[in-house]
C-alpha angles and dihedrals in degrees: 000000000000091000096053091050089050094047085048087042090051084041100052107096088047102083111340092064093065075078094216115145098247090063097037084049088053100049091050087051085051099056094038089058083050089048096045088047084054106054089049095060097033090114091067102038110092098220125174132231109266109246110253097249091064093052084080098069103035079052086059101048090043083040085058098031089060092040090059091048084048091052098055095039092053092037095241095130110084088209103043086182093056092040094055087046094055088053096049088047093049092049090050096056090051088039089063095032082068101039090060089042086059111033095047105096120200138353101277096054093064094062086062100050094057084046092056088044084054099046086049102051078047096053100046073051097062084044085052097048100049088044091048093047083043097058100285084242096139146054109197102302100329120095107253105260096177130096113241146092089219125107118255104171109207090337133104099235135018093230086065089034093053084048094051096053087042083067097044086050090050092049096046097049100047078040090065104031084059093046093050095051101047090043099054136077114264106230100027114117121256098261092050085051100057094050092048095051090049089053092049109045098011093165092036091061090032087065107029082056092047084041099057095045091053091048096053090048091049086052095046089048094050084073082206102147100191093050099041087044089050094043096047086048099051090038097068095038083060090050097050102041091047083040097047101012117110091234119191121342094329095268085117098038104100085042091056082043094056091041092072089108084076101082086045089056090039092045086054096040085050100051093036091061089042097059085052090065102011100114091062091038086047082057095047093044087058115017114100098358100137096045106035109138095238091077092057086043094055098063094045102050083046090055092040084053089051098048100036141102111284091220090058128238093272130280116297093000092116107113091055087054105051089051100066090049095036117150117252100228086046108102099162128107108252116193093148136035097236088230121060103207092059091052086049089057101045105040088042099028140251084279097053101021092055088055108049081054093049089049093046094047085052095051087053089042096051091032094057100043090057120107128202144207106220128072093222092044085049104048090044097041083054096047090052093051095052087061101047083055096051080044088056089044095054108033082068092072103018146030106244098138091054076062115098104205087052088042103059094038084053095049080045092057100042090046095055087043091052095057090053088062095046094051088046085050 
């Protein structure tokens, strides 16, 4: 079973990030069928209880999951179909944060799952990177039908596609901090350290090297300014905090201590990559700026909230909404709200939508006060965190959680962090 939910997880942005309903409706047939094969054979599966903390955020999907049915039985959706949709889509992605929660046995498989989130980030980068350097004509199969010189990999638009390798860098880095501190010798220098750790694991750190820096040019290229400015954010408080933080009982602190020199790495790495594409980034920090649509969508969602219905028009019925209140001055397509806290509360109401929000920033909150006791719990708590935080800053100005291929790496990640903290509990 954990191999078929890693091989859906790699496959992901192959198809199910187009983001065209055949391929969203097949994933969500694919993860009913897991979850089907699941409860047969749940006798015999030894699962342990989810930690409280994680229960917030499984109440507000259910939360939302059993608004939208209430929507469409009470009428109160004005698109039953998308309403439904949306439903179906928000009780997959729990559905596969708590397969992986079950079906991940044991500590030291969760390490490895953040490392094959990172290789495969890594390798849709590389994809993206021969098809950008090719003509960038094309998005998997399908002729490219969006506007944009930036590259986009198998994805739809930069700004989703930016979000997605924020989460692969993130994974990646936390991934080899956490390999080159339980591989080396505790009180060794620094120097004595880094030779160690390349005769160890000489193509582990060949790739993880060449890894992060594709992943960094891939970012850079996409010219997506929300995502390159929330991943760079949430990046070096990830650094910083795995570099400065007094992570697990203090037997790695000397070695978190010693490994400062990785936010120097990281900050050279960083620059050096963005003076490869920083003519193109340097157009997208400052071209249409003033008059970027988002500022005329904005008023309008706010008054739409005001005025509405409390219940809310129905979940995912967004795009049929704002048509019939559209702007005139606004000429632009607009399928998504580009925030996703003002779509929430418009589509589920000021009452639920409110507090789904509320319950999600608590889970953040709690999540991120609690301390543990053990190194590996700590590096990857920390790492999660930093991409639900890159998540937070984006979704303010996008939509990358309405994206499949983001939503289900995300649940992933959440699932395998949840069982470190059961095994440390």
């Amino acid at each position: 079973m954990m191999r078929f939910l890693s091989t859906l997880l790699m496959l992901a942005p192959l198809p199910f990030a187009s983001a065209r309903p055949i391929w969203q409706l097949s994933f969500v047939v694919l993860i009913g069928l897991a979850s089907l094969i699941f409860s047969v054979n749940f006798r015999s599966t030894q699962v342990s209880r989810l930690p409280k903390v994680f229960c917030y955020p499984v109440t507000a999907l259910l939360l939302l999951v059993l608004w939208g049915g209430l929507q469409v039985l009470f009428g109160l959706s004005v698109v039953l179909e998308s309403t439904i949709r949306m439903s179906i889509y928000l009780l997959s992605y729990l559905a596969f944060f708590l397969l992986i929660f079950s079906k991940t046995t044991g500590t030291m498989m969760v390490p490895k799952f953040f490392r094959l989130i990172g290789l495969t980030v890594t390798v849709y980068c590389i994809y993206g990177l021969v098809v950008y350097f090719t003509g960038n004509e094309k998005i998997l199969w399908y002729d490219r039908w969006t506007v944009g010189e930036g590259l986009t990999s198998t994805f739809v638009n930069r700004n989703s596609y930016a979000a997605y390798v924020g989460i692969g860098l993130n994974c990646l880095i936390a991934y080899s901090y956490w390999l080159f501190n339980v591989s080396t010798p505790k009180f060794a220098g620094l120097k004595s350290k880094v030779f160690y750790f390349f005769r160890r694991h000489p193509h582990q750190c060949q790739i993880l090297c060449l890894s992060i820096l594709l992943v960094l040019t891939a970012l850079f290229l996409t010219g997506s300014r929300a995502g390159i400015i929330s991943v760079t954010l949430t990046i070096v408080y990830l650094t910083l905090r795995l570099t400065f933080g007094d992570l697990g009982t203090g037997e790695h602190t000397r070695k978190a201590k010693s490994g400062s020199w990785a936010l120097i790495v990281f900050l050279i790495s960083f620059f050096a990559v963005f003076a490869f594409s920083g003519d193109m980034f340097e157009y997208r920090m400052n071209v249409d700026l003033e008059s970027n649509y988002r500022f005329k969508l904005y008023p309008v969602l706010i008054k739409l909230i005001q005025e509405g219905p409390l219940f809310g028009t129905g979940l995912g019925t967004f795009p049929e909404v704002f048509s019939m209140h559209r702007a005139p001055d606004l000429q632009q397509i607009v399928l998504r709200a580009h925030n996703d806290y003002l779509e929430i509360l418009l589509t589920a109401g000021p009452i639920v939508g409110g507090l789904l929000i509320f319950l999600l920033t608590y889970f953040v909150v709690k999540f991120a006060s609690h301390r543990h006791t053990s190194f590996t719990v700590e590096v990857f708590s920390v790492c999660s965190l930093s991409i639900m935080l890159q998540m937070a800053l984006h979704s303010s100005v996008d939509f990358p959680l309405q994206i499949p291929a983001i939503a289900i790496t995300v649940c992933g990640i959440l699932g395998a962090t949840a069982v470190l903290w059961c095994d440390q509990r």
